[in-house]
C-alpha positions as CSV (number, residue, x, y, z in Angstrom):
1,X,-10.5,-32.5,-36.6
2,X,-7.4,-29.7,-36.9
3,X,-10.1,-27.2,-37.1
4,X,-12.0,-28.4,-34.3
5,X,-9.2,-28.7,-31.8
6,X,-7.5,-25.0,-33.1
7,X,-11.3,-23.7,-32.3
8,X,-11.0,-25.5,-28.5
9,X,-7.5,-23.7,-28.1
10,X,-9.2,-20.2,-28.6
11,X,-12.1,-21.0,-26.5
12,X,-9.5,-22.1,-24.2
13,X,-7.4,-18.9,-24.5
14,X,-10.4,-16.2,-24.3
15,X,-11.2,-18.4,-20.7
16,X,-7.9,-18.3,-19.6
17,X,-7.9,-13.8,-20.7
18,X,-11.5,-13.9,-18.6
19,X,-10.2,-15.3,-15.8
20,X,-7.3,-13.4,-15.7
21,X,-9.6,-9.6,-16.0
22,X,-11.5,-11.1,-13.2
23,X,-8.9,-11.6,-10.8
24,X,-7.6,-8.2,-10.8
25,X,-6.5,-6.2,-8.3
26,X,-7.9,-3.0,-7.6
27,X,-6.4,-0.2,-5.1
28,X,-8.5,3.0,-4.0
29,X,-7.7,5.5,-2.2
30,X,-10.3,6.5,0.3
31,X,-9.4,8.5,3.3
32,X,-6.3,10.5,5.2
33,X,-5.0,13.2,7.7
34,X,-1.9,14.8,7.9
35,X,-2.0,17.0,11.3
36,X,0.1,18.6,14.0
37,X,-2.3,16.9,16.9
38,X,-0.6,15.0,19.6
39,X,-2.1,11.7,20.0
40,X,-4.7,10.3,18.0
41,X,-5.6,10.5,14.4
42,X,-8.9,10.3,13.0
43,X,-9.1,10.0,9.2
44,X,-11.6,11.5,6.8
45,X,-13.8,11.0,5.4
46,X,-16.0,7.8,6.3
47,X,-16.4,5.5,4.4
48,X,-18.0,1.5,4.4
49,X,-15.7,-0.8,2.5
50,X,-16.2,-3.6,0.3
51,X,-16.8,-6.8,1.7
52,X,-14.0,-9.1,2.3
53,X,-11.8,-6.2,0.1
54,X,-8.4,-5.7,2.1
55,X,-7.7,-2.4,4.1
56,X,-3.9,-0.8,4.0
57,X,-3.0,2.0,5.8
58,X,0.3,4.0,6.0
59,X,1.0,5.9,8.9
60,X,3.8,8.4,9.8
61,X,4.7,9.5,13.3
62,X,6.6,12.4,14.6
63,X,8.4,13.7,17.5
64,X,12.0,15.7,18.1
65,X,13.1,12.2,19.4
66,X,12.8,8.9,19.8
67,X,9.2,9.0,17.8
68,X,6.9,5.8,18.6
69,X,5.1,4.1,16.4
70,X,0.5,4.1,16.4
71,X,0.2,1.4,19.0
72,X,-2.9,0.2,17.0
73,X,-5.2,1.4,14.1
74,X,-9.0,0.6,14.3
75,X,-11.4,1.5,12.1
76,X,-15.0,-0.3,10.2
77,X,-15.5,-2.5,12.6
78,X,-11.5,-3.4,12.1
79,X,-8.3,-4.0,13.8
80,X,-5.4,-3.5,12.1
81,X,-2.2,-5.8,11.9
82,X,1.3,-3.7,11.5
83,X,3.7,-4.9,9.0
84,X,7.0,-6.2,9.5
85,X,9.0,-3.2,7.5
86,X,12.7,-3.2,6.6
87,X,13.1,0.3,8.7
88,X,10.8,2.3,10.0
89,X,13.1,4.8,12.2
90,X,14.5,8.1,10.3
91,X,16.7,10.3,10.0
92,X,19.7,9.0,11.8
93,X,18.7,11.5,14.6
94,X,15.8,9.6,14.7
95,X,12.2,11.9,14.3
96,X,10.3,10.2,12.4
97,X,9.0,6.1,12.5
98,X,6.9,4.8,9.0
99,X,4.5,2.0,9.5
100,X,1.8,-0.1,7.3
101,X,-1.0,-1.8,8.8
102,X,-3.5,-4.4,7.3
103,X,-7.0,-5.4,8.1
104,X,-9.7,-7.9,6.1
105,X,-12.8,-6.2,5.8
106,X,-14.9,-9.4,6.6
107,X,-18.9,-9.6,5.4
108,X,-20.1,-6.9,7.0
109,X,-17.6,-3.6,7.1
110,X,-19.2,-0.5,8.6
111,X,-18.2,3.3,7.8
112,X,-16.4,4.1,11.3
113,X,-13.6,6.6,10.7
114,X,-9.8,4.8,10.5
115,X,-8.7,6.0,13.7
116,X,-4.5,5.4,15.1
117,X,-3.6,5.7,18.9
118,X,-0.1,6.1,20.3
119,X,1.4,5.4,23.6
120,X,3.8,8.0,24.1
121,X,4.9,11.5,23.1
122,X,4.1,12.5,19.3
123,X,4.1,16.4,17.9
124,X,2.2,15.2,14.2
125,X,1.5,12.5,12.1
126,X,-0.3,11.1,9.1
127,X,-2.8,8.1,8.0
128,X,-3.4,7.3,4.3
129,X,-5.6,4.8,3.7
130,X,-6.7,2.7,0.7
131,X,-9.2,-0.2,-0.2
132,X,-7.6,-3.3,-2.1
133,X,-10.4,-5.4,-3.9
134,X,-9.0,-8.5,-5.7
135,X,-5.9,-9.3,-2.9
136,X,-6.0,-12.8,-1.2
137,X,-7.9,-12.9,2.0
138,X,-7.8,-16.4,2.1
139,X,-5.3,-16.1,5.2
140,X,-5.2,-13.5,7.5
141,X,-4.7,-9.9,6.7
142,X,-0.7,-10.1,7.2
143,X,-1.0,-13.0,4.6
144,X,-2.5,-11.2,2.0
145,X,0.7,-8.9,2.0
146,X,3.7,-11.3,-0.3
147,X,6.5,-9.1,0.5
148,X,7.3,-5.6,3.0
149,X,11.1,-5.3,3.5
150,X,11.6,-2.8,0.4
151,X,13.0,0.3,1.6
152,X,15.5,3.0,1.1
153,X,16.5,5.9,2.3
154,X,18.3,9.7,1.1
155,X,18.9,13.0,0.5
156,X,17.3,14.3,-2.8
157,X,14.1,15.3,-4.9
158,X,13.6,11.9,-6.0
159,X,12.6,9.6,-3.6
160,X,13.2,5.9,-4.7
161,X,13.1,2.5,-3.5
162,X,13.1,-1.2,-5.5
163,X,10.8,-3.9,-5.0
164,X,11.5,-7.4,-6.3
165,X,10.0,-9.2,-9.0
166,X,6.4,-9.9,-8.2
167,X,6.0,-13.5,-7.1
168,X,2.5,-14.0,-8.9
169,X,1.3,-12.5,-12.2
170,X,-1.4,-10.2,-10.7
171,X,0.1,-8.9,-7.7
172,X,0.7,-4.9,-7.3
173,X,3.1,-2.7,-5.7
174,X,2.3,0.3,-3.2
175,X,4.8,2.8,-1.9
176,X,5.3,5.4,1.0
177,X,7.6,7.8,1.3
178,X,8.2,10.9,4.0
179,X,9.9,13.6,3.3
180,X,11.3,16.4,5.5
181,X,9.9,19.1,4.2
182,X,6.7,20.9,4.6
183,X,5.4,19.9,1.2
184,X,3.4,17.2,-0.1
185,X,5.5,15.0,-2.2
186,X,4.6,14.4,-6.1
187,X,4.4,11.3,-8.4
188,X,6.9,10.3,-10.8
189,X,7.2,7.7,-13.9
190,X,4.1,5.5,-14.1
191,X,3.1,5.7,-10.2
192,X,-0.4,6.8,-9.4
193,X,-0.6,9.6,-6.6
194,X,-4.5,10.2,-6.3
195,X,-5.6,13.5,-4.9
196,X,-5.9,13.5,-1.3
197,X,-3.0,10.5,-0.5
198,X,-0.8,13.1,-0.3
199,X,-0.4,16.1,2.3
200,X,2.4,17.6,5.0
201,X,2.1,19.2,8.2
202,X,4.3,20.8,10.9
203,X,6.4,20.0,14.0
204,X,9.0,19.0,12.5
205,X,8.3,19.8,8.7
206,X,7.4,16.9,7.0
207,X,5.3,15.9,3.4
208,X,4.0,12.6,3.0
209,X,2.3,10.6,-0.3
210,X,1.2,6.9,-0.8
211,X,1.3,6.0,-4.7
212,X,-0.1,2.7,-6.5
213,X,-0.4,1.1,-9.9
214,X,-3.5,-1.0,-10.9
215,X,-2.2,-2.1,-14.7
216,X,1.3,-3.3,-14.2
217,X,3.6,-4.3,-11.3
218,X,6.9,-1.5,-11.3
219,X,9.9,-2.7,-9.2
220,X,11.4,0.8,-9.5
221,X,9.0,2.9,-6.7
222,X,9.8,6.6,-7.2
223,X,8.3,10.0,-6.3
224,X,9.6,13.6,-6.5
225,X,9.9,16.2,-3.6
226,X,12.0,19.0,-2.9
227,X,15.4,18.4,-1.9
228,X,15.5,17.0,1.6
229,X,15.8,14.0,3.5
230,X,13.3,10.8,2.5
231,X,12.5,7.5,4.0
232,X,10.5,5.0,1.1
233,X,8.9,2.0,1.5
234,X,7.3,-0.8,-0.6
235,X,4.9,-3.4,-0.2
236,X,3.7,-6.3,-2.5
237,X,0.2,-7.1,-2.3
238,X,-1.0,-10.2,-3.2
239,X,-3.5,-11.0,-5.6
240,X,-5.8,-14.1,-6.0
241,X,-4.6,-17.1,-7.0
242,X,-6.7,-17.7,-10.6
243,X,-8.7,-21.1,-10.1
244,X,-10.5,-23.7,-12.8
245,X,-9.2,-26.9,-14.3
246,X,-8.0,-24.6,-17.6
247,X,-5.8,-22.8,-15.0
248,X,-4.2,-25.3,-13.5
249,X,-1.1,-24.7,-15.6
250,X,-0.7,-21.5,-14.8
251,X,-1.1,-21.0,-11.1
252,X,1.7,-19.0,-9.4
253,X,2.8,-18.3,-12.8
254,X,5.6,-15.8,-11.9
255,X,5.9,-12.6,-13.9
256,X,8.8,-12.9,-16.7
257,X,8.6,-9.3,-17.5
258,X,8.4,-5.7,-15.3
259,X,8.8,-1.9,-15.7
């Protein structure tokens, strides 16, 4: 009988590790532009995304002041909600605003361009978009984001901000930052900058870059740059919520150990 019930206990363990792999999140990056246009933005290139994945998008705005944020983001069939950051305005004199935005992809996405508009003056800008399979879209878009008030601000070539613990095991971390310097910013540590989320443009100078991680959550979001003015910002993205009577134990299980 002690063998029997030791052999259920592993069956029961490699169920739990299945269900775990399976609930994964997985971020992609899949289009961008960095550009000195006034106005609009139109990303490339197209692309259709996975059904019911979540969309995020980071967006930069610039003028010589008082800058105004996209007044929406469309895009597959989309619209995109903005996210409630900590701080979006920066420097102090005020050039530049940072802003996320959200969308659920739904059952039937199509490949129409990510496209921002803007209602008001702007002199450049930026979109860098990913696909998120694995987040819960159970709720709304806005929903499937846990946490979006990390953010930080200085003067240096390493950008940094903290995010806090994660509040479910599975949940992942994506960062922002905007630099003022006509340079694409660079990852740092464990942070996954894939070619093509980072870029910089004119008018004023100014580099942008969007990093992830897939394998771990990393409260400690950094980046390098050259030495100049930064604005970062983190989100936490919210992963599903792993189901079955053998996990009933260990739903929002929170995360006892981070980077």
């Amino acid at each position: 009988m002690r063998r029997l019930a030791i052999f259920v206990i592993i069956l029961a363990l490699i169920a739990i590790r299945g269900v775990d792999a399976a609930n994964g999140i997985i971020i992609t990056f899949k289009s961008a532009i960095f550009s000195t246009v006034a106005g609009a933005l139109t990303c490339t290139p197209t692309w259709t995304p996975t059904a019911n994945s979540l969309i995020v998008a980071f967006a930069s705005t610039s003028y010589a002041s008082a800058p105004v944020d996209p007044t929406g983001i469309t895009g597959h069939g989309l619209t995109y909600t903005a996210l409630t950051l900590g701080t979006s305005t920066f420097p102090v004199a005020g050039t530049h605003k940072v802003s996320a935005w959200v969308a659920k992809a739904g059952a039937s996405p199509t490949s129409v361009a990510c496209v921002s508009t803007v209602s008001g003056t702007t002199t450049g800008g930026s979109i860098v978009e990913f696909e998120v399979v694995g987040a819960d879209v159970s709720g709304t878009a806005a929903q499937a984001i846990q946490v979006s008030n990390a953010t930080n601000t200085g003067t240096s070539t390493t950008p940094t901000v903290t995010l806090a613990t994660p509040t479910l095991t599975g949940n992942r971390a994506m960062t922002f930052v905007v630099v003022l310097a006509n340079a694409a910013p660079t990852t740092s540590g464990t942070w996954t900058l894939t070619a093509g989320a980072a870029g910089n443009y004119n008018t004023p100078a100014t580099g942008v870059a969007a990093l992830f991680q897939n394998s771990s959550f990393n409260t400690a979001g950094a980046a390098t740059t050259s030495s100049a003015e930064w604005r970062m910002v983190g989100i936490e993205i919210k992963s599903v919520k792993m189901g079955g009577p053998l996990m009933a134990g260990r739903r929002n299980m929170t995360v006892r150990g981070v980077h």
